[in-house]
C-alpha positions as CSV (number, residue, x, y, z in Angstrom):
1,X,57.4,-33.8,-75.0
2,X,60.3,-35.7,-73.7
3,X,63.3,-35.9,-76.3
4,X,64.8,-39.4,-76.9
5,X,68.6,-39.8,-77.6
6,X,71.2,-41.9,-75.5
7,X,71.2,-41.1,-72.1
8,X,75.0,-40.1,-71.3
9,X,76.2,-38.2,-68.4
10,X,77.4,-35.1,-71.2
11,X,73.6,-35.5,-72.8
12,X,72.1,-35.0,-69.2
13,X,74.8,-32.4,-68.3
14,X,73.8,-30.4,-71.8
15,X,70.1,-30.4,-71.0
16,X,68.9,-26.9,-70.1
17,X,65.1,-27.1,-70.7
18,X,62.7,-30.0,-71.0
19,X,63.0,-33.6,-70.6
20,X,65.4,-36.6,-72.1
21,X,63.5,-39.8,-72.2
22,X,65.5,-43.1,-72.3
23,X,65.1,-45.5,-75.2
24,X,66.3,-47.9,-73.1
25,X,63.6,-47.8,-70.4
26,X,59.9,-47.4,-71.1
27,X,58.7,-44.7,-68.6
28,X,62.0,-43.5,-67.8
29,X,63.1,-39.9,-68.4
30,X,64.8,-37.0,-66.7
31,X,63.4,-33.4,-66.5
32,X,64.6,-30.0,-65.8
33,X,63.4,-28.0,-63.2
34,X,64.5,-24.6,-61.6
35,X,65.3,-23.7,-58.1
36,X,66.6,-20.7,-57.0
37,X,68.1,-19.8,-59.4
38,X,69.5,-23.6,-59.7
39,X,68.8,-26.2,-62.5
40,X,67.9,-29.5,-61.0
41,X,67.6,-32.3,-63.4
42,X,65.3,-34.7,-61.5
43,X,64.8,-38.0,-62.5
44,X,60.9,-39.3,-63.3
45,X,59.0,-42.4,-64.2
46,X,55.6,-42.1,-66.2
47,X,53.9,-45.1,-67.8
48,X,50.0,-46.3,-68.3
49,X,49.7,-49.5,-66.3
50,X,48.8,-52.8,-68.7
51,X,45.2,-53.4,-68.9
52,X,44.1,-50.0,-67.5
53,X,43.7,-46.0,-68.6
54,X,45.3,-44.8,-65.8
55,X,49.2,-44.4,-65.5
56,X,51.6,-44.5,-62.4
57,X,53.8,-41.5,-61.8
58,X,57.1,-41.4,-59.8
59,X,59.9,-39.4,-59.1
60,X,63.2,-40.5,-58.1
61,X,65.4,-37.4,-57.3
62,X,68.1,-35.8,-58.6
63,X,71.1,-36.4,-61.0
64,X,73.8,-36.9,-60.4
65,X,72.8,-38.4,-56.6
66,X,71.3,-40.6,-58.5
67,X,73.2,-42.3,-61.6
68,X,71.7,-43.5,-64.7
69,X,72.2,-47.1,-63.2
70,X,70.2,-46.5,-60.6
71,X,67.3,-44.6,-62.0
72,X,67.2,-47.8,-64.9
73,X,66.9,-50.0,-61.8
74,X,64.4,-47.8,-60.3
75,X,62.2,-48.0,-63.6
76,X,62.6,-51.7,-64.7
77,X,61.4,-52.3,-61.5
78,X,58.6,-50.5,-61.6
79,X,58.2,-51.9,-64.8
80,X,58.0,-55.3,-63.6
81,X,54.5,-54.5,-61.7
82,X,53.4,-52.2,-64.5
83,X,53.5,-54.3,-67.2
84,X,51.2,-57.4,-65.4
85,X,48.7,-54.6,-64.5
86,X,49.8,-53.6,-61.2
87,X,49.3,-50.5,-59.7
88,X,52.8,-49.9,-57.8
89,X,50.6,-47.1,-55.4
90,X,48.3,-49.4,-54.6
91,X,50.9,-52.1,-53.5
92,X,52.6,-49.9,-51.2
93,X,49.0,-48.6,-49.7
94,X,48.3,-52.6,-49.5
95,X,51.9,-52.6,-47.3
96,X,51.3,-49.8,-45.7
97,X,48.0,-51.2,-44.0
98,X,49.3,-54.8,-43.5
99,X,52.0,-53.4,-41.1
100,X,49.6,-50.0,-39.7
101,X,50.5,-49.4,-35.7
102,X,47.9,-49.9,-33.5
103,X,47.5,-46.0,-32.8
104,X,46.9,-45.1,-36.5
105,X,44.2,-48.0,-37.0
106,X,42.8,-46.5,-33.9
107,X,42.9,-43.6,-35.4
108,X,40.8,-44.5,-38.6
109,X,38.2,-46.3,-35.9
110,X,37.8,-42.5,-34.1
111,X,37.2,-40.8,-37.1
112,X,34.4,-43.6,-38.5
113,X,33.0,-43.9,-35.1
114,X,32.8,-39.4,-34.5
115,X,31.5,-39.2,-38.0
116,X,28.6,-41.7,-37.4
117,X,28.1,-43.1,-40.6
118,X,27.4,-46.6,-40.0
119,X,26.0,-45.9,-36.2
120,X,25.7,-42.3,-34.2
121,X,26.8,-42.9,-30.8
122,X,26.1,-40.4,-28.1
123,X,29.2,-38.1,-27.3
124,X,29.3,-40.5,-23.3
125,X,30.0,-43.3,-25.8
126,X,32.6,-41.5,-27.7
127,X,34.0,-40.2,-24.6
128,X,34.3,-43.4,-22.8
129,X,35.8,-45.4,-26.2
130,X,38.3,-42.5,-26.2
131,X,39.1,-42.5,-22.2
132,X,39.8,-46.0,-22.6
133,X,42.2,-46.0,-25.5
134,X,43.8,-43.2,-23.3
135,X,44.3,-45.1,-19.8
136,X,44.3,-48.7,-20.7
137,X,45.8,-49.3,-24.5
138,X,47.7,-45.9,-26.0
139,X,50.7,-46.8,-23.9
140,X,50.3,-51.1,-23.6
141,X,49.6,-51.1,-27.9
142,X,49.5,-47.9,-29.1
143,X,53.3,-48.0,-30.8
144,X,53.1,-51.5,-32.2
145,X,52.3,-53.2,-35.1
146,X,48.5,-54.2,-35.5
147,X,48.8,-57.3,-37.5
148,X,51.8,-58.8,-34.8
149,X,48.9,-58.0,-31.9
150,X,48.3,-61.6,-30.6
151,X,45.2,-63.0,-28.6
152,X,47.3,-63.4,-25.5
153,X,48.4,-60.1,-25.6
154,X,44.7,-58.5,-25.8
155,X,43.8,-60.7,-22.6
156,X,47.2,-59.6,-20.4
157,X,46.0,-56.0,-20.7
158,X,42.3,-57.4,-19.4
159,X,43.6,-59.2,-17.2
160,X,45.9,-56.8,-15.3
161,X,43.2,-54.1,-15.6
162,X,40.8,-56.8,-13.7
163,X,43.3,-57.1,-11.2
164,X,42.1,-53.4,-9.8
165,X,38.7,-52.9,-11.3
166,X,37.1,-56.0,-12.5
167,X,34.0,-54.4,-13.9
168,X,36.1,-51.7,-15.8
169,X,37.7,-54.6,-17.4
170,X,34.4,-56.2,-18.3
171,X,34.0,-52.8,-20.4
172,X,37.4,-53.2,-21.5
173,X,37.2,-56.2,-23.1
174,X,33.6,-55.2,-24.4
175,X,35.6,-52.5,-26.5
176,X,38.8,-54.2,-27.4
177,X,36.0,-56.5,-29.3
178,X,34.7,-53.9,-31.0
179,X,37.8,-52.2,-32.1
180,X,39.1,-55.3,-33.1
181,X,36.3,-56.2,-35.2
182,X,36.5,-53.4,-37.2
183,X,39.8,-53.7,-38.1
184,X,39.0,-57.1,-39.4
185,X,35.9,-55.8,-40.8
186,X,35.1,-54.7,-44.4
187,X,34.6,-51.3,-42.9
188,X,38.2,-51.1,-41.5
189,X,39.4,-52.4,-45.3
190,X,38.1,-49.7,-46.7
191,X,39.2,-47.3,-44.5
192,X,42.8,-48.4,-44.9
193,X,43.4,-51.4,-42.4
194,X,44.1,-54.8,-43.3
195,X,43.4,-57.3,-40.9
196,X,43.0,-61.0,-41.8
197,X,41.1,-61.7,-38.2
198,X,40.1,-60.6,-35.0
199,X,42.5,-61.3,-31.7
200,X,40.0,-60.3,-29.7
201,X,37.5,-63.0,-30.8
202,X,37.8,-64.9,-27.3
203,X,37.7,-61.9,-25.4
204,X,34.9,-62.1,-22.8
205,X,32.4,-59.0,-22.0
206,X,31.4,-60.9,-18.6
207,X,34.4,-62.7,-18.0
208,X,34.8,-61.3,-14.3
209,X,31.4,-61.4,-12.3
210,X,29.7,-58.7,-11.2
211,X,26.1,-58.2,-9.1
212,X,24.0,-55.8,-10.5
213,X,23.6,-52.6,-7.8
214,X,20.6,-53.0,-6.2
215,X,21.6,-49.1,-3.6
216,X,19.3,-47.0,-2.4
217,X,18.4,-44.6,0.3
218,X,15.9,-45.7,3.2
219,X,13.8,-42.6,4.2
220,X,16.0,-42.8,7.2
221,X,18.8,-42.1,4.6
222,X,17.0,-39.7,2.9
223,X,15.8,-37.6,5.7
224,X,19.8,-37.4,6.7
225,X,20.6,-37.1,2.9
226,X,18.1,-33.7,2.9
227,X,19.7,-32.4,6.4
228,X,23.4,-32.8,5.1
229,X,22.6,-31.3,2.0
230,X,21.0,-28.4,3.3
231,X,24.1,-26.7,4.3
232,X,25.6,-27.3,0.9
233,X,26.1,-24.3,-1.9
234,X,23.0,-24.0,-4.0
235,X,24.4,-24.9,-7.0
236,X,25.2,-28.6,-5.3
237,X,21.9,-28.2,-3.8
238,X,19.6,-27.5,-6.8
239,X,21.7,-30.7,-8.9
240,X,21.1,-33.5,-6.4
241,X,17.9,-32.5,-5.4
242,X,17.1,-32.7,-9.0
243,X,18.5,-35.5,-9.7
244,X,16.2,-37.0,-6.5
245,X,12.7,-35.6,-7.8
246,X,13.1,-36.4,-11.0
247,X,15.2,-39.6,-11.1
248,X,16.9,-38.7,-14.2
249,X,20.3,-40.3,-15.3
250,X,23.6,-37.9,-13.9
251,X,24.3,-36.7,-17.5
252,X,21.1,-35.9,-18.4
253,X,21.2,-33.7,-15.2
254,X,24.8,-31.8,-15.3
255,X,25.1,-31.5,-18.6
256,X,21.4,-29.7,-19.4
257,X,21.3,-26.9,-21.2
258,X,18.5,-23.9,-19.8
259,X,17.0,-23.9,-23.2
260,X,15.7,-27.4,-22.3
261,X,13.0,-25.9,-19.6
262,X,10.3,-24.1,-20.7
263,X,7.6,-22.8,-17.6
264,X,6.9,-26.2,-15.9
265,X,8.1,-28.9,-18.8
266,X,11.9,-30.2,-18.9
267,X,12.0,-31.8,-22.0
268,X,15.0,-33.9,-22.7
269,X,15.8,-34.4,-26.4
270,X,16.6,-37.7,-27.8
271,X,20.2,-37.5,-28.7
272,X,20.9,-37.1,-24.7
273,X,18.8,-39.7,-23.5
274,X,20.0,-43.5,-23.3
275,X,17.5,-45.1,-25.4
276,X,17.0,-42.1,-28.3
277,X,13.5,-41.1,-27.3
278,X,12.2,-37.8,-25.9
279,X,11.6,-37.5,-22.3
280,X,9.4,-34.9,-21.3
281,X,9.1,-34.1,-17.4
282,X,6.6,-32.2,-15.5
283,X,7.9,-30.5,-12.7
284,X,6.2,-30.0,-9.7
285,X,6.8,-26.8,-7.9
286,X,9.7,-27.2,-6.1
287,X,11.5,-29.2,-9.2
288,X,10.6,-26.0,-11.0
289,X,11.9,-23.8,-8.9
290,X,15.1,-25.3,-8.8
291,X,15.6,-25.9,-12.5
292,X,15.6,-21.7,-12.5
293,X,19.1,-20.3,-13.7
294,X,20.3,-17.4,-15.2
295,X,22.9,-19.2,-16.5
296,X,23.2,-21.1,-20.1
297,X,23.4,-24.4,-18.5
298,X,21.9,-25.9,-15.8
299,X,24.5,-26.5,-13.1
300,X,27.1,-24.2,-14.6
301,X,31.1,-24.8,-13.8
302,X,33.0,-22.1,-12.2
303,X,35.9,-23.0,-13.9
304,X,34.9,-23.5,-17.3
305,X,32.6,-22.1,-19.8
306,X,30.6,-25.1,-19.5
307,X,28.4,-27.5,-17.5
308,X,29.8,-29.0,-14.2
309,X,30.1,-32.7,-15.0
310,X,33.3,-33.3,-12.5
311,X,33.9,-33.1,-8.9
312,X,30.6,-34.9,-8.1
313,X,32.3,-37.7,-6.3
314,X,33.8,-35.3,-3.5
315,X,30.8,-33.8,-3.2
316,X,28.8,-36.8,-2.3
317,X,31.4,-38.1,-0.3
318,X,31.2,-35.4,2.3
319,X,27.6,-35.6,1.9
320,X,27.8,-39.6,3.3
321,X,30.0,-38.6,5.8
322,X,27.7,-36.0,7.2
323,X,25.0,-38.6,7.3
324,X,26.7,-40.8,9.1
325,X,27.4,-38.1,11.9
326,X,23.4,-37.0,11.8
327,X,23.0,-40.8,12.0
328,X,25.2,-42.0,14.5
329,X,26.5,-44.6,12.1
330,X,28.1,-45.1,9.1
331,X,25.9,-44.7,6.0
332,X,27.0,-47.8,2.9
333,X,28.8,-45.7,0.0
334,X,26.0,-44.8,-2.7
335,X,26.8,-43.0,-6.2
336,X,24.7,-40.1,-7.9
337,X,22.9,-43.2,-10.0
338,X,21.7,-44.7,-7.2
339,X,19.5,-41.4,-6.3
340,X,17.3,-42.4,-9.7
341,X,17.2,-46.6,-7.7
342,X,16.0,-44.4,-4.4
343,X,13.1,-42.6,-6.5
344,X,11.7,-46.0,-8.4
345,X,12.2,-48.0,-5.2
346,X,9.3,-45.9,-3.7
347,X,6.6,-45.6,-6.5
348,X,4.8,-48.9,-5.7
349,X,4.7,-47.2,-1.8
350,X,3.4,-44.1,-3.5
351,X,0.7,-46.3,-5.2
352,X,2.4,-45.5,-8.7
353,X,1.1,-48.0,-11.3
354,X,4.5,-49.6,-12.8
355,X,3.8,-48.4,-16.0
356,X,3.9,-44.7,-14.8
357,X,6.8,-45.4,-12.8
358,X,8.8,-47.0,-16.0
359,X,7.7,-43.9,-17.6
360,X,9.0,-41.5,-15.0
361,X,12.4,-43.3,-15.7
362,X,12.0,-42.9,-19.3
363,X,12.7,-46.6,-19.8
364,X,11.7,-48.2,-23.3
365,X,8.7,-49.8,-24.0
366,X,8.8,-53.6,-25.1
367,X,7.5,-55.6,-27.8
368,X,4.4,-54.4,-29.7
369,X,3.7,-52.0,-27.4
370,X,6.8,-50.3,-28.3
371,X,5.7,-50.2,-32.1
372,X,2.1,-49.3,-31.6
373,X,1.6,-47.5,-28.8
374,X,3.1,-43.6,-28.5
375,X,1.1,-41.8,-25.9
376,X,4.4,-40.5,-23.3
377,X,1.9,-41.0,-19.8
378,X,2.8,-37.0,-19.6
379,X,-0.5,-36.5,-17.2
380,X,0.5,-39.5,-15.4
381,X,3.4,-38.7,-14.6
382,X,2.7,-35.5,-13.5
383,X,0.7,-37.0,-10.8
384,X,3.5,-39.4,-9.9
385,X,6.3,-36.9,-9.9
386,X,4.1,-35.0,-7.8
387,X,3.0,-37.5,-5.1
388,X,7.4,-38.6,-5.1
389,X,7.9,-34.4,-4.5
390,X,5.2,-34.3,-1.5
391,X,7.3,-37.2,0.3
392,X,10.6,-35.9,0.3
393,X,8.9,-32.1,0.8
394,X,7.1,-33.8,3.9
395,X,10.6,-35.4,4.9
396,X,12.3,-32.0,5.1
397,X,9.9,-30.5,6.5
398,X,9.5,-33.5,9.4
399,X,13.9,-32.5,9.2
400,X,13.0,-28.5,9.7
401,X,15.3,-27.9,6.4
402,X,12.7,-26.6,4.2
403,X,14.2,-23.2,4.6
404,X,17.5,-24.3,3.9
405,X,16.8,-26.0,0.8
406,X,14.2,-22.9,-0.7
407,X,11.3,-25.7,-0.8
408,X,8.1,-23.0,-2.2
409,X,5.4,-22.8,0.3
410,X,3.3,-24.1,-2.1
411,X,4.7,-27.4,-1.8
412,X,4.7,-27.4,2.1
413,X,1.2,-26.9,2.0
414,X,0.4,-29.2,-0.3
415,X,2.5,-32.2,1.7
416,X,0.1,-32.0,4.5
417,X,2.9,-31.5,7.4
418,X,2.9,-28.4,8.2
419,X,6.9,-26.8,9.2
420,X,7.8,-26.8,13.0
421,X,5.7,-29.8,13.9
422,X,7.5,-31.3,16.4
423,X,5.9,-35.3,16.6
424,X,7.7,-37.6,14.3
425,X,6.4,-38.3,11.1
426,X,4.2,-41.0,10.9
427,X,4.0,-42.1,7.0
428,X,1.4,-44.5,5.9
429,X,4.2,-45.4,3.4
430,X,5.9,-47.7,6.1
């Protein structure tokens, strides 16, 4: 226990083991403490705050850096907030968060929004959230003061961004709204931000226009898609192909594990699909056969352990531009999404009820019939898939690159052109 006598530099000077409290000071005491072989007498502040059970602690530093003056200045003022019940911690921690940068709120928002306790997002949410506090905000925001961040300020960045990629800066927006909203959010208080409201309250999702992408590939475009692709590596051959036959979304493709196909099923779980619910495919022969590997993934990445998610844009690129010489003309830019457009664009041709075809897609179900009825279509789609396989096996056939692209004979016989045949192919689909 502390001893209490008058706190003189000799009485501080004398003291070789314990503590000196001063009389003069409620909380107030110096205490001895060894160092390498050094005695350190360090001044320290204890006192329960009024109205509570539990007591602040502080320490000051050492005597003589610090005089007795100074250490009773320290202390009375520390008293000042003790004594109406004040918790001098909590103060500063209330401080602290009214003046937090914009990179350590961000920060907090990561770890709440990774940890998924309010909301699990898939890991292309995440990724995306992070990729644009990387490009568009760590370097405009990142080093200043959330709580000086105005609403002008929030809508420059937009702005500029829209400047070179307006629908980029629709998303943009979308998450400096969210981010915002947290901060100002009950969530964000208790996660150490304090922010009185939003600036991003007028920020506008939609606020530059865009026309929803209505691409896909004729079965002119198709046939030249199969011919340029047929003198592509396998690996780039078996990942658009299945991304063709069976419509599915690019990450759900890439980014497949093996494990995922089992004989003639692909079953997608739900934490990789968009809307959370299973999607179980049956592949038709030569969807099958392509989704062999001895690989753990799917399409694996020669330069990392991993799936190949990147690169993809090349790829198709010089896949358009081989087109366009089997063509004779220039073939209209089209992405790896709008190979999933090019496959529900022709079920109603195929005489594929829409029901079945929104199925194939894995698209939700609406209204009661979303609560109610579970039954996945699985036969049905079976039947579509196949009939969608039998076109584009009868196009590459009609193209003479069923060799080239490994279609099983099974499937050219069962497309009803048989390879070499040398009229053009007349579809009933037309």
């Amino acid at each position: 226990m502390a001893q209490r006598v008058n706190l003189t530099p000799t009485n501080i000077d004398n003291l070789r083991i314990g503590s000196l409290s001063d009389p003069r000071t409620p909380g107030l005491y110096i205490e001895i403490q060894t160092g390498r072989g050094r005695l350190l007498r360090i001044w320290k502040y204890r006192r329960r705050i009024a109205g509570g059970k539990t007591s602040h602690k502080a320490t000051l530093g050492p005597f003589p850096a610090h005089t007795i003056a100074d250490a009773r200045d320290w202390a009375n003022k520390l008293n000042l907030s003790i004594e109406k019940g004040i918790d001098p911690i909590a103060t500063k921690r209330e401080h602290l968060a009214a003046s937090i940068p914009v990179s350590d709120a961000h920060a907090l928002y990561m770890d709440e929004i990774n940890a998924g306790t309010r909301r699990k997002l898939k890991p292309r949410t995440i990724a995306d959230k992070e990729k644009i506090w990387a490009s568009d905000l760590k370097a405009a925001i990142g080093h200043r003061i959330l709580q000086e961040i105005t609403e002008d300020d929030l809508w420059s960045i937009v702005l500029a961004k829209g400047r070179k990629a307006p629908i980029r800066a629709n998303r943009l927006a979308a998450e400096l709204k969210v981010f915002m909203k947290w901060c100002a959010s009950r969530a964000g208080r208790e996660a150490g931000v304090r922010l009185k409201a939003s600036p991003a309250a007028t920020l506008d999702a939609y606020y530059f226009p865009s026309r929803p992408r209505a691409r896909f590939l004729s079965h002119e475009e198709l046939s030249w898609f199969l011919q340029a692709l047929a003198v592509e590596e396998r690996v780039y051959q078996r990942a658009l192909l299945l991304l063709l036959l069976t419509g599915c979304r690019k990450e759900e493709v890439l980014a497949a594990p093996a494990s995922e196909f089992v004989a003639d099923v692909w079953s997608i779980p739900s934490e990789r699909t968009k809307n959370w619910q299973v999607h179980r495919i049956p592949l038709s022969p030569w969807a099958c056969s392509l989704s062999r590997t001895n690989s753990e993934w799917l399409i694996p990445s020669e330069r990392v352990d991993g799936p190949m998610i990147w690169g993809w844009y090349k790829i198709l690129s010089r896949i358009r531009v081989r087109m366009g010489e089997l063509g004779g003309r220039a073939v209209e830019h089209f992405t790896l999404h709008d190979l999933r457009r090019t496959m529900r664009s022709n079920t109603k041709r195929l005489k594929i009820d829409l029901e079945t075809a929104e199925a194939m897609l894995n698209h939700k179900k609406k209204g009661l019939e979303e609560i109610y009825d579970g039954y996945d279509l699985f036969d049905e789609k079976r039947e579509g898939f196949a009939k969608w396989e039998s076109f584009l096996v009868s196009l590459a056939v009609t193209s003479r690159v069923e060799v080239e692209l490994s279609i099983p004979d099974e499937s050219i016989q069962s497309c009803g052109v048989q390879p070499d045949h040398q009229a053009n192919l007349q579809l009933q689909l037309f």
